[in-house]
BASE-709370 format. One record per residue (C-alpha): chain; residue in one letter; x, y, z. Coordinates in Angstrom, 2 decimals, decimal comma, m for minus. Layout:
BEGIN
 chain res      xx      yy      zz
     A   A       X       Y       Z
...
***
This chain:
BEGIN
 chain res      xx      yy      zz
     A   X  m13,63  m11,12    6,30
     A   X  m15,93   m8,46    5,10
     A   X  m14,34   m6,52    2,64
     A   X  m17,40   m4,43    2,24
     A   X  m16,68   m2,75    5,66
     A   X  m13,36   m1,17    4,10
     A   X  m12,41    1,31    1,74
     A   X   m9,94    1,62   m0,87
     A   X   m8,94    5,01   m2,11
     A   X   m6,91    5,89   m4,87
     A   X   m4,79    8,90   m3,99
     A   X   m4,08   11,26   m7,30
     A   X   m0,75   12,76   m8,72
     A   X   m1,94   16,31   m7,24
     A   X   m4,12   17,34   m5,03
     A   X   m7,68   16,79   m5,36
     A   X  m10,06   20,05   m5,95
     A   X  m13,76   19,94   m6,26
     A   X  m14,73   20,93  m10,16
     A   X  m16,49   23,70   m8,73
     A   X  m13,27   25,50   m6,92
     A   X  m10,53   25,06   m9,08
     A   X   m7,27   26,76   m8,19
     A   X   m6,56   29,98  m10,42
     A   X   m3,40   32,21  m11,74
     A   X   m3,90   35,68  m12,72
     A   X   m2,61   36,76  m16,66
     A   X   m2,72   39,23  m18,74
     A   X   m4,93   38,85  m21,96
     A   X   m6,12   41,54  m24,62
     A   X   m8,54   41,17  m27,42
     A   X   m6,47   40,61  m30,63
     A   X   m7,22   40,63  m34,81
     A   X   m7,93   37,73  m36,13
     A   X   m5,26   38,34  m38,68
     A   X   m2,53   38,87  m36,36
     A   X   m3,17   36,15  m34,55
     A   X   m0,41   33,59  m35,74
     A   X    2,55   36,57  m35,62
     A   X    1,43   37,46  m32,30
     A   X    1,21   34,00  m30,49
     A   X    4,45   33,25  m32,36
     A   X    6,36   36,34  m30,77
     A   X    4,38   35,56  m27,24
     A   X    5,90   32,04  m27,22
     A   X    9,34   33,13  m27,77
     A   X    9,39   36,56  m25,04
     A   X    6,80   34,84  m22,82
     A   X    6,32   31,34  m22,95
     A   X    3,78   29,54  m20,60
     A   X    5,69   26,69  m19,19
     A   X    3,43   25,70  m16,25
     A   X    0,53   26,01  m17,77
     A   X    0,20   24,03  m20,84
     A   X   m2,79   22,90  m20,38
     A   X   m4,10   26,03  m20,65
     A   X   m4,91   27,47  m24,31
     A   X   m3,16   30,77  m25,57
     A   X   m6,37   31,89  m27,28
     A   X   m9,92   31,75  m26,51
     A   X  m12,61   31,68  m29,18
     A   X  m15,87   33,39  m28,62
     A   X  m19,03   33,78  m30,84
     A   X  m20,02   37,29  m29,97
     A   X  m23,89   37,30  m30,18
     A   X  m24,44   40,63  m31,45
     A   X  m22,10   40,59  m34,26
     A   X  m21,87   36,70  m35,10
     A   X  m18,52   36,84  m35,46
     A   X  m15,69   35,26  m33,54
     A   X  m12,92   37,31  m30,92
     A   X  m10,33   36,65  m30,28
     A   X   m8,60   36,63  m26,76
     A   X   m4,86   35,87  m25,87
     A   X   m3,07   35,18  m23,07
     A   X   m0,43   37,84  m22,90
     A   X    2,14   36,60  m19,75
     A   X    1,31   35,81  m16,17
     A   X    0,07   38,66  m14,14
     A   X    1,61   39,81  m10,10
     A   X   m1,14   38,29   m7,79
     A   X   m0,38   40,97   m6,00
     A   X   m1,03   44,06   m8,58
     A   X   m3,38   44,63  m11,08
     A   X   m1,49   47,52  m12,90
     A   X   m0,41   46,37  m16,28
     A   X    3,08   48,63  m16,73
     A   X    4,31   45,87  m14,33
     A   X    4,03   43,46  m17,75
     A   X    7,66   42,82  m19,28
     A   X    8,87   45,06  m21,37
     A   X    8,76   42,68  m24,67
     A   X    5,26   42,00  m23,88
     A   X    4,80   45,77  m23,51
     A   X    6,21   46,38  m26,91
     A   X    3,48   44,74  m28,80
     A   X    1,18   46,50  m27,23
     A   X    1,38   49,39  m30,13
     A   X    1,73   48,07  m32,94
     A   X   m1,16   45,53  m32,45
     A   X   m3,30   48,45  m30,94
     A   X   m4,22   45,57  m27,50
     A   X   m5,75   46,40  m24,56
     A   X   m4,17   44,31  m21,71
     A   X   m6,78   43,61  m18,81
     A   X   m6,54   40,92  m16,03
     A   X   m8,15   37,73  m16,08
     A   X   m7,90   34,32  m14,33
     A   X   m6,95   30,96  m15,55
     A   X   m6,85   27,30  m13,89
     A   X   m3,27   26,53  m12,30
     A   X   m3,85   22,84  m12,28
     A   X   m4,81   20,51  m15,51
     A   X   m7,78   18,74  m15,31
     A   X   m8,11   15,25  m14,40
     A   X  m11,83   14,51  m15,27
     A   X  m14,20   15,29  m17,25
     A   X  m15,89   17,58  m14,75
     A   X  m13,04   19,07  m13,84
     A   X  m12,05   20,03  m17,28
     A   X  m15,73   21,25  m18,10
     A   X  m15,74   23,59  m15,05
     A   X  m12,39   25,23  m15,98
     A   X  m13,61   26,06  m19,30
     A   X  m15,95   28,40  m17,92
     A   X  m13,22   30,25  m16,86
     A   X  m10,89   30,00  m19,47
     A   X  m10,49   26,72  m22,43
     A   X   m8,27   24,27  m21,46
     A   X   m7,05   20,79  m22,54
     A   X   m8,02   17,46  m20,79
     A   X   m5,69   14,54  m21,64
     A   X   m7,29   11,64  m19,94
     A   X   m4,40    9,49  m17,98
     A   X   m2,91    6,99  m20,59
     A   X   m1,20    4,31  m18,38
     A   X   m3,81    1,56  m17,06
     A   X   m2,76    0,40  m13,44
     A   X   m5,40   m1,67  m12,01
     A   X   m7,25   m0,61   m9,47
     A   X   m7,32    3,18  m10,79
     A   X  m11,00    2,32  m11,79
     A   X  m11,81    0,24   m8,82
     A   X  m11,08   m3,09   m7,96
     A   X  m12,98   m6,61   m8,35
     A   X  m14,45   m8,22   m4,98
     A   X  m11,48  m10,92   m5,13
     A   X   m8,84   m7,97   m5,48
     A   X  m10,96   m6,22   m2,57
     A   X  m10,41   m9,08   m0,45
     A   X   m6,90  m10,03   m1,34
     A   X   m5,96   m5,76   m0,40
     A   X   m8,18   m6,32    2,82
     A   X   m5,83   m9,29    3,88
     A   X   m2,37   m8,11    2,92
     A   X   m3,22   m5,16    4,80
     A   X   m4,33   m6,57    7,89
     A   X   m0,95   m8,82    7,78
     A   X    1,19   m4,97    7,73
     A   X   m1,32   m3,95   10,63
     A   X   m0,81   m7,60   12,62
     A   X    2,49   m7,21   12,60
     A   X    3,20   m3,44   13,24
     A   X    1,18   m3,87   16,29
     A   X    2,80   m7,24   17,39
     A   X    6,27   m7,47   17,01
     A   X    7,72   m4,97   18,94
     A   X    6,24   m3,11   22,17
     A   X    6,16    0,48   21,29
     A   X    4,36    0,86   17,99
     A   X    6,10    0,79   14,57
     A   X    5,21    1,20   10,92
     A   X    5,35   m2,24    9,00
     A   X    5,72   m3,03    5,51
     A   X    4,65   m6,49    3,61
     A   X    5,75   m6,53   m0,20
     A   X    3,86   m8,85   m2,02
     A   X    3,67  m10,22   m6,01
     A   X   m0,26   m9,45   m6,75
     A   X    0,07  m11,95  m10,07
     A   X    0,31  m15,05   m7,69
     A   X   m1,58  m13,26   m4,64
     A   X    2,07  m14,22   m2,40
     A   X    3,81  m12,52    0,21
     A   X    7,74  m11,30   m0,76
     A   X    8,66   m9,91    2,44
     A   X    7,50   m8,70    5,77
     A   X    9,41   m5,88    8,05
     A   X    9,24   m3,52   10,40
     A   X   11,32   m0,54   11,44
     A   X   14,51   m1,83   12,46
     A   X   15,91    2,44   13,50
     A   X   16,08    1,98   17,77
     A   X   18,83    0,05   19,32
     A   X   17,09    0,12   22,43
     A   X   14,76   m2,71   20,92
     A   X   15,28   m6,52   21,27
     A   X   17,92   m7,42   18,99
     A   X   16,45  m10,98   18,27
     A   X   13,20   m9,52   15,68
     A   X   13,09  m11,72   13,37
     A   X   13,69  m10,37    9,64
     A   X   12,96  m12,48    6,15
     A   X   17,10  m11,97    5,49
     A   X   17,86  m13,86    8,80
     A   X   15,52  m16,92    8,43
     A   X   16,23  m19,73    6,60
     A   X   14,15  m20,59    3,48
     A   X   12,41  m23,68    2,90
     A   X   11,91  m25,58   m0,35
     A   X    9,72  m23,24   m2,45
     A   X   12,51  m20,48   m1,83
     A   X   10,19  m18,03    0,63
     A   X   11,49  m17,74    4,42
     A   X    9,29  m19,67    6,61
     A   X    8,57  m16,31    8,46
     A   X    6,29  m15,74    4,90
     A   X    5,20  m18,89    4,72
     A   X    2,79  m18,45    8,24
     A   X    1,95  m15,23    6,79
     A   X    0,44  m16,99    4,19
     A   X   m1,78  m18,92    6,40
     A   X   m2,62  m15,97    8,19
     A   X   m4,17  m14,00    5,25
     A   X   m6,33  m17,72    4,45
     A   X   m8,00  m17,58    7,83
     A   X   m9,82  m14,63    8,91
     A   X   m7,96  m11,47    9,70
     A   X  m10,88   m9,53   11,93
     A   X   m8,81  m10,34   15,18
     A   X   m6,01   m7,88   13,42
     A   X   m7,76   m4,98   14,49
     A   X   m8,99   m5,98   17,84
     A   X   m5,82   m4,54   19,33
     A   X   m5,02   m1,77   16,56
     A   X   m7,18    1,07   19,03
     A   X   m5,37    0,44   22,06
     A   X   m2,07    0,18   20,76
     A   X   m2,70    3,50   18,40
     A   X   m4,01    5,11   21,58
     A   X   m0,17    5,18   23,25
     A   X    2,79    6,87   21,41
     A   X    3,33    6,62   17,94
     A   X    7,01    8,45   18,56
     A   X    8,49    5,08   17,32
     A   X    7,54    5,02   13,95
     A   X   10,08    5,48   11,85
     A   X    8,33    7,53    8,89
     A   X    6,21    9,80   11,13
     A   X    9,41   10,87   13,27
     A   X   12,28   10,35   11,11
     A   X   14,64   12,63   13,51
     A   X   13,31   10,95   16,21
     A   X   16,22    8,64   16,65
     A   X   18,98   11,31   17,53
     A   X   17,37   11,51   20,91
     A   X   17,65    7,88   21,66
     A   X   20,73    6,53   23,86
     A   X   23,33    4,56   21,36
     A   X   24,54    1,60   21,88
     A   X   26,25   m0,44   18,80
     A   X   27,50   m3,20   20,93
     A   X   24,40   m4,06   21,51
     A   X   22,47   m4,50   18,23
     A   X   24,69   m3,25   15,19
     A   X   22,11   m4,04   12,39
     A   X   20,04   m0,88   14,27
     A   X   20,41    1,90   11,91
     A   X   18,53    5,65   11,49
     A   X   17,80    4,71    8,27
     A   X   16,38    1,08    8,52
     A   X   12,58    2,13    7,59
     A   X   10,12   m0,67    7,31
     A   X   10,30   m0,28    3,39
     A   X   13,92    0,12    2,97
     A   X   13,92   m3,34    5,11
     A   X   11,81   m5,00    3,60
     A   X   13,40   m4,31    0,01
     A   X   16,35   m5,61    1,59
     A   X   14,81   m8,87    2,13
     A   X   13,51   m8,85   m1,34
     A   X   16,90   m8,62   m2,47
     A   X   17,83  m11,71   m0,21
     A   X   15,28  m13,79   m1,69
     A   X   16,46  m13,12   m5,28
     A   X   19,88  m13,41   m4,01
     A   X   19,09  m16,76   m2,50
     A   X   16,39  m18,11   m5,32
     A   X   18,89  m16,92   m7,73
     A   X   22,75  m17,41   m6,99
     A   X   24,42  m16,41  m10,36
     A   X   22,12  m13,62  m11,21
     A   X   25,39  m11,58  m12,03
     A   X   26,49  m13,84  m14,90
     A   X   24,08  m14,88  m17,73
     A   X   21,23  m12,31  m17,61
     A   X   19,86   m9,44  m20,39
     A   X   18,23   m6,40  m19,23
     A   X   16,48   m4,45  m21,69
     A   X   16,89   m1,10  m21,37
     A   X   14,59   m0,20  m24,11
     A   X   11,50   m0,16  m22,16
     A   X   10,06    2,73  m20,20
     A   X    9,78    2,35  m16,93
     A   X    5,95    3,32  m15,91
     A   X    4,18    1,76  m13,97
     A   X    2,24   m0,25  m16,44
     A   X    4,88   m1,67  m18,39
     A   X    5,77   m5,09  m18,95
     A   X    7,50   m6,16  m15,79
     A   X   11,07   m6,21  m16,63
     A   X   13,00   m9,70  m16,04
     A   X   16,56  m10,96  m15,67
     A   X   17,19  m14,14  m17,30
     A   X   19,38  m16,30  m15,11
     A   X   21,85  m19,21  m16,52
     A   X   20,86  m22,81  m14,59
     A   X   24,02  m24,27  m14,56
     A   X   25,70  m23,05  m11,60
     A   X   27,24  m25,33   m9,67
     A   X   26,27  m24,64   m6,50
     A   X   22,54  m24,92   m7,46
     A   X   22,91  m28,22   m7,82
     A   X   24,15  m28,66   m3,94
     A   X   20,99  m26,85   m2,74
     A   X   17,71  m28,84   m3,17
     A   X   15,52  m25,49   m3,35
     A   X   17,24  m23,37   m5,29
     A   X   17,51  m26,55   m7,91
     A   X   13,76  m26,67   m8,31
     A   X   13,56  m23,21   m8,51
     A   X   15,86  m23,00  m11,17
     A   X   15,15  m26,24  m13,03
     A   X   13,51  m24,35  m15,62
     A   X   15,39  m22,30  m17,72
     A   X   12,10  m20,47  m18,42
     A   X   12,41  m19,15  m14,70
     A   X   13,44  m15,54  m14,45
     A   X   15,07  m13,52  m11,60
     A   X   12,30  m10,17  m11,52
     A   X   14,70   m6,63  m11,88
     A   X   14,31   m5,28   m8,62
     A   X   10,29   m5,33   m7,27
     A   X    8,73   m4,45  m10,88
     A   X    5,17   m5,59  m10,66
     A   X    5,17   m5,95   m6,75
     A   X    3,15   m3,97   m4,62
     A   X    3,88   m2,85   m0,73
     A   X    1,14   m2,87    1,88
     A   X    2,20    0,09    4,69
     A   X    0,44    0,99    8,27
     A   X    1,44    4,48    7,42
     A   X    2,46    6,48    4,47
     A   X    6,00    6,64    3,72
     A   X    8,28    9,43    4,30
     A   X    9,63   11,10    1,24
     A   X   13,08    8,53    1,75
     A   X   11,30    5,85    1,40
     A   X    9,00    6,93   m1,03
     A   X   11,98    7,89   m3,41
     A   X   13,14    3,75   m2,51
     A   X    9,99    2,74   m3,67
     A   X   10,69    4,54   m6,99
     A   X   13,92    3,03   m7,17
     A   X   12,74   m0,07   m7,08
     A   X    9,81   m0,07   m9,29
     A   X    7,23   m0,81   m7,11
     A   X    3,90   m0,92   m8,63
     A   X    1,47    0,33   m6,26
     A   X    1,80    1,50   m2,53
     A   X   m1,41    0,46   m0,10
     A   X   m1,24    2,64    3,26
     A   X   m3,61    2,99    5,98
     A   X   m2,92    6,26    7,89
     A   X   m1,85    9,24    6,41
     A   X    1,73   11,10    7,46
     A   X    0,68   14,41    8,87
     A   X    4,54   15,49    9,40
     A   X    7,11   14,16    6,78
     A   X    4,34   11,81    4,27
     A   X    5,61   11,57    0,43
     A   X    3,21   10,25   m0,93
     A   X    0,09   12,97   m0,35
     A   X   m0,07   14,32    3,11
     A   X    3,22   16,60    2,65
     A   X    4,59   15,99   m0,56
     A   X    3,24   13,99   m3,92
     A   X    6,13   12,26   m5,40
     A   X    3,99   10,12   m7,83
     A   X    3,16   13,10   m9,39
     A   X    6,59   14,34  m10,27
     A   X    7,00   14,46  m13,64
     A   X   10,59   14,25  m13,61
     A   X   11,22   10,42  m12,33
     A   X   11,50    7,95  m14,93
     A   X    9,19    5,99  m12,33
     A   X    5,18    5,80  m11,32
     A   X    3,85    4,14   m9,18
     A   X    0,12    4,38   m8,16
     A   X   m0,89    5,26   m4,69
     A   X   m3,74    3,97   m2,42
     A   X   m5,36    4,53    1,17
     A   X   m7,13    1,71    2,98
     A   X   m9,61    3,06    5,21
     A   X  m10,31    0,18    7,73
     A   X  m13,65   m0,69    8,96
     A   X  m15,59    2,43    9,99
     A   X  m16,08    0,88   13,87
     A   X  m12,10    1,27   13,87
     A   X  m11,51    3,97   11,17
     A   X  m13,49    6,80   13,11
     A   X  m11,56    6,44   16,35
     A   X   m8,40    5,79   14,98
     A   X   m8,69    9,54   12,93
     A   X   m9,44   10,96   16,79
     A   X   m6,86    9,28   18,42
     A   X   m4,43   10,74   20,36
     A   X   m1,23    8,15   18,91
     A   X   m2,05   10,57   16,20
     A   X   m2,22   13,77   17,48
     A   X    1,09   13,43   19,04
     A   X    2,62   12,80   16,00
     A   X    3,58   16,76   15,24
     A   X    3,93   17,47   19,09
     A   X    6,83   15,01   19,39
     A   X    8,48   15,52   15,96
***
């Protein structure tokens, strides 16, 4: 496979904005005395504190060239975008406006903190800021090696194999795998309408074989050794029909469907391909390790970003019923061998980008990085509608990427009208 023909792209915690056109807010600054600086930035961050914006500076610094000697400029309080009078200013702000003898006028600073270099260079032409480069490592950020490159390239045309081959209509599929040993976890698709075929197979339903992955994985694997061009021969036509099936894009979609829970009662609104296919990761821990509820430490201690040690649970050998099951006793011969906590250090190859649900199930499982190939024009979480990995206040990141396929396939599939229909028929 050439992996030179696709694309990987990393997808940011916000949205990306060319240095030139940064986003702005409007405040209220005055020229102040050098000597009352301190008092007055003191009283400013007690009556008007600048929560949002700390990466902007309260004062600006500026050589004057006539006079040599420095002004200084503070931010005052945020300004209406709508008015430019300055009585509108609180009344605490107001009050300092005697007694330090200011002169409030409007200016403009950047809403967003910088992520680059550039970016933080431009926005100091409009007011100083403060660029904190990002301090977790999470490979790939940077760009990834030819081997990684073709490893992504595979995985991805396994998710896009079997979204467009298992079922008729079209569905979103999900394939978890471990990048340290380059193996495949799980594979699943949208399991939401019970007018499907009940007999899909699913990693939790078939049997596992000696090295303790279903057999279902195990041709997977051979799949993503041999070349995986003839993925995408049927990708167009398939896209090209209705995409009202997948789960993510239409997640309401569902309610419209006839019901029928004798006939299928695993079929469930909620059974996304990446809730699924955590499922089956659970199986396979459940199955690889039996008495993972006795025996095990879990440090707590550690933070949970996404470049962290991946955290482990250390599982006791000497159940009995390991020693009844040939493949769970060689996986568990070692008492070196530990159960992983949940899918730290895994990543999850997508067709599309997950809904904000799913997303959030990702997080709770500590999923590494996400690999999609289509964005989610109507309910995405993870750029599209909403940006999850960039909220601050989930003891979880994970970083996000978009696999553009080959550009014979990737410009018709953005025109296509599987697409288009997405918002029509949500």
């Amino acid at each position: 496979m050439d992996s030179s023909a696709w694309e990987i792209i990393h997808i940011p915690d916000k949205p990306a904005f060319s240095p030139e056109h940064q986003p702005t807010l409007k405040v209220y600054a005055s020229v102040i005395k050098p000597k009352c600086a301190n008092t007055i930035v003191r009283q400013l961050c007690k009556i008007a504190p600048l929560e949002d914006l700390r990466h902007v500076k309260r004062v600006r610094r500026k050589i004057l060239p006539d006079h040599g000697e420095p002004q200084l400029t503070v931010i005052l309080c945020l300004a209406p975008e709508h008015n430019d009078h300055s009585k509108e200013m609180p009344p605490d702000v107001q009050k300092l406006v005697g007694p330090y003898e200011l002169s409030p006028f409007i200016t403009e600073v950047c809403k967003y903190a910088a992520v680059s270099k550039e970016e933080w260079e431009e926005q100091c032409k409009i007011w100083p800021t403060s660029f904190h480069p990002p301090t977790y490592n999470i490979d790939g950020i940077g760009g990834f090696s030819e081997e990684d490159t073709q490893s992504i390239c595979k995985f991805m045309s396994v998710a896009i194999n079997l979204a467009v081959s298992s079922h008729k209509p079209l569905v979103n599929a999900a394939v978890i795998v471990d990048p340290s040993v380059k193996r495949i976890i799980a594979t699943e698709t949208d399991q939401v309408y019970p007018s499907f075929p009940c007999d899909m197979t699913t990693s939790e339903t078939i049997p596992f074989n000696g090295t303790g992955e279903s057999n279902h994985c195990q041709s997977i694997d051979r799949v993503i050794n041999g070349s995986s061009e003839i993925c995408l021969n049927g990708v167009l036509e398939k896209l090209n029909g209705s995409s009202s099936a997948v789960a993510c894009l239409n997640p309401w979609q569902w309610s419209l469907h006839p019901h029928d829970a004798d006939k299928c009662s695993q079929w469930h609104p909620l059974r996304h391909a990446s809730i699924v296919a955590i499922e089956s990761s659970a199986a396979r821990d459940r199955h690889l390790f039996p008495n993972s509820s006795e025996g095990f430490s879990l440090d707590h201690s550690q933070p949970s970003n996404a470049d962290s040690p991946a955290k482990k649970q250390k599982t006791s050998s000497n159940s009995p019923d390991v020693q009844n099951d040939s493949s769970r006793e060689a996986a568990l011969r070692d008492a070196s061998i530990e159960k992983p906590y949940l899918c730290t250090g895994y990543d999850i190859f997508l067709l599309w980008e997950p809904c904000t649900m799913c997303a959030m199930a990702l997080v709770h499982q500590r999923i590494k990085r996400i690999f999609y190939a289509f964005p989610n024009p109507t309910a995405g979480g993870l750029g599209s509608v909403h940006r999850l990995q960039g909220e601050k206040s989930l003891n979880h990141h994970y970083a996000v990427f978009r696999v553009l396929l080959p550009g014979h396939a990737h410009n018709a599939l953005e025109e296509i009208k599987g697409l288009k229909h997405v918002t029509a028929e949500s």
